[in-house]
ZADO-1210 file (C-alpha; in nm, 4 decimals, padded with zeros to 6 digits):
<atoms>
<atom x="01.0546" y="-02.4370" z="09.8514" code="UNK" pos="1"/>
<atom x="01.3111" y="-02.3879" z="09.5759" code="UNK" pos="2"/>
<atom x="01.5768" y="-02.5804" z="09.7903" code="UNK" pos="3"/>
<atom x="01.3754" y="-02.8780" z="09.7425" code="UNK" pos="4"/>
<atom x="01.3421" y="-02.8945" z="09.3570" code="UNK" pos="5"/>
<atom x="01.8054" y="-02.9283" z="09.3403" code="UNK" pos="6"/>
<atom x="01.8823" y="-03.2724" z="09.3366" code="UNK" pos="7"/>
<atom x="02.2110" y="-03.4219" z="09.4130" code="UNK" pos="8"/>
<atom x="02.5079" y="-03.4333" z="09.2048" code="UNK" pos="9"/>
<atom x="02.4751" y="-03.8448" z="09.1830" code="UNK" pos="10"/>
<atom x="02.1523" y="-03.8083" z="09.0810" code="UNK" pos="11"/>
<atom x="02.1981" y="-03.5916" z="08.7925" code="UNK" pos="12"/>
<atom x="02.4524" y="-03.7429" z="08.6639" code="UNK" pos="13"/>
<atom x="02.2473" y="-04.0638" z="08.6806" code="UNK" pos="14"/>
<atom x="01.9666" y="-03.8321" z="08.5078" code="UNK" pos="15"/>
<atom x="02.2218" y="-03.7286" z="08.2276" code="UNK" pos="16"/>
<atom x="02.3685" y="-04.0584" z="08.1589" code="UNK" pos="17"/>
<atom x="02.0466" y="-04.1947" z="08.1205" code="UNK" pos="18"/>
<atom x="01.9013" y="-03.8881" z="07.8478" code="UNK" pos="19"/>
<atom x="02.2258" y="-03.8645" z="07.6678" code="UNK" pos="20"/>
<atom x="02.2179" y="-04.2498" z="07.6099" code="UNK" pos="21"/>
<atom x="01.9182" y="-04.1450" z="07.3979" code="UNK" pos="22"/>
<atom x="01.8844" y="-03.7847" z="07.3229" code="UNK" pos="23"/>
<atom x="02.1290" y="-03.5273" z="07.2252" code="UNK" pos="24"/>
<atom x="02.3533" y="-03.2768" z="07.4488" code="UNK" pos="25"/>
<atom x="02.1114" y="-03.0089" z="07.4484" code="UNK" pos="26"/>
<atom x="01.8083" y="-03.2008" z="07.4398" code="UNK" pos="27"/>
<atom x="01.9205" y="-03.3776" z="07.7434" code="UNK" pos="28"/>
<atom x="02.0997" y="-03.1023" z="07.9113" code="UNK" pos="29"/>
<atom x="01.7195" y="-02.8887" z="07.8796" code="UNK" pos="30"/>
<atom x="01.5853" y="-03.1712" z="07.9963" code="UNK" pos="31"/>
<atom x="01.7977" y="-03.2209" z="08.3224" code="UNK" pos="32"/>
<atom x="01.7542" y="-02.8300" z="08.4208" code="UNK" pos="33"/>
<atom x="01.4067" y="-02.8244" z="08.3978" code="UNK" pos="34"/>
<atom x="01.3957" y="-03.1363" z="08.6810" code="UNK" pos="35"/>
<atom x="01.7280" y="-03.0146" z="08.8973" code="UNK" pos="36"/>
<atom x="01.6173" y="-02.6605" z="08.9086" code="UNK" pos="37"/>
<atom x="02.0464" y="-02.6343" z="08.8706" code="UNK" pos="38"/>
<atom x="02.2037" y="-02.3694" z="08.6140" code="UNK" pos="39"/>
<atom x="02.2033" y="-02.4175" z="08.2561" code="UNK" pos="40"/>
<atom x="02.5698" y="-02.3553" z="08.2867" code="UNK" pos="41"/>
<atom x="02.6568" y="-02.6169" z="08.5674" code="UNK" pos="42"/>
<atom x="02.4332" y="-02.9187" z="08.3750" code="UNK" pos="43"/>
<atom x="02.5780" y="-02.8314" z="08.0606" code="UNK" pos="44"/>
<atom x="02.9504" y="-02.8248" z="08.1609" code="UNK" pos="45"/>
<atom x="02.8662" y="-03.1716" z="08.3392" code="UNK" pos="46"/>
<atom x="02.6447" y="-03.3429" z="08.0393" code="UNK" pos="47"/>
<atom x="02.9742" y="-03.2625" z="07.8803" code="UNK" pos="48"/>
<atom x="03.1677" y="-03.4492" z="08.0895" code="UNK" pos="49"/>
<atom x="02.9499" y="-03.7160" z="08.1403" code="UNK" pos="50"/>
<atom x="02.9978" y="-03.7938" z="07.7570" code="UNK" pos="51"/>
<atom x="03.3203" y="-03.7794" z="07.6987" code="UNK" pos="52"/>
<atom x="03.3270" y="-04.0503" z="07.9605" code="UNK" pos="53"/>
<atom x="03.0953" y="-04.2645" z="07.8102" code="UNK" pos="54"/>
<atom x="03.2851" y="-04.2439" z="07.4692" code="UNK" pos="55"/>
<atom x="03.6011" y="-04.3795" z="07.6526" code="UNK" pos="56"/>
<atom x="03.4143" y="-04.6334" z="07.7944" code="UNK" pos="57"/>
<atom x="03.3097" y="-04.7455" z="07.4400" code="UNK" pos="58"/>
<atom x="03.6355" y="-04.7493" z="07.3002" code="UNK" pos="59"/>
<atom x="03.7676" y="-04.9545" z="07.6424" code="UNK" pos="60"/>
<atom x="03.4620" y="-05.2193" z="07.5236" code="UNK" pos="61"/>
<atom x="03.5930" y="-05.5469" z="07.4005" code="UNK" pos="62"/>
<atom x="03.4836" y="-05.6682" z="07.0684" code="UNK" pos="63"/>
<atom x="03.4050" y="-05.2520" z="06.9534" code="UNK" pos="64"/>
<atom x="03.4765" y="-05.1317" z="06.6872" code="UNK" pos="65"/>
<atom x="03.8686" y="-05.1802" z="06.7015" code="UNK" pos="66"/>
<atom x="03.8447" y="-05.5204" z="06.6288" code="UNK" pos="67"/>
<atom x="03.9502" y="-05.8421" z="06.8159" code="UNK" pos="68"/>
<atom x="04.1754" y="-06.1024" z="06.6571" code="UNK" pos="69"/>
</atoms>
């Protein structure tokens, strides 16, 4: 059953935070379609997302690359 191969929002973002921590956008957005069964459209928009989060989190990090003192 089709229904069976879309996995949960959670889980795909878990899915892209995990590729994108290693691979590119696309590479990782490919990858994440071909195991939700989800639109291209939809993962992409959220792989998106997901890092523009994660480079605010970076910046957020103590002892990055804007310096301590």
């Amino acid at each position: 059953r089709a229904d069976e191969q879309i996995m949960t929002q959670h889980d795909l973002d878990d899915l892209l935070r995990a590729s994108l921590s290693r691979d590119s956008v696309k590479d990782s957005v490919a990858h994440a379609v071909e195991l939700s069964g989800r639109p291209r459209r939809e993962v992409y928009a959220r792989a998106l997302e997901l890092a523009k989060e994660s480079d605010k989190e970076a910046d957020k990090e103590p002892g990055g690359e804007h310096g301590e003192d």
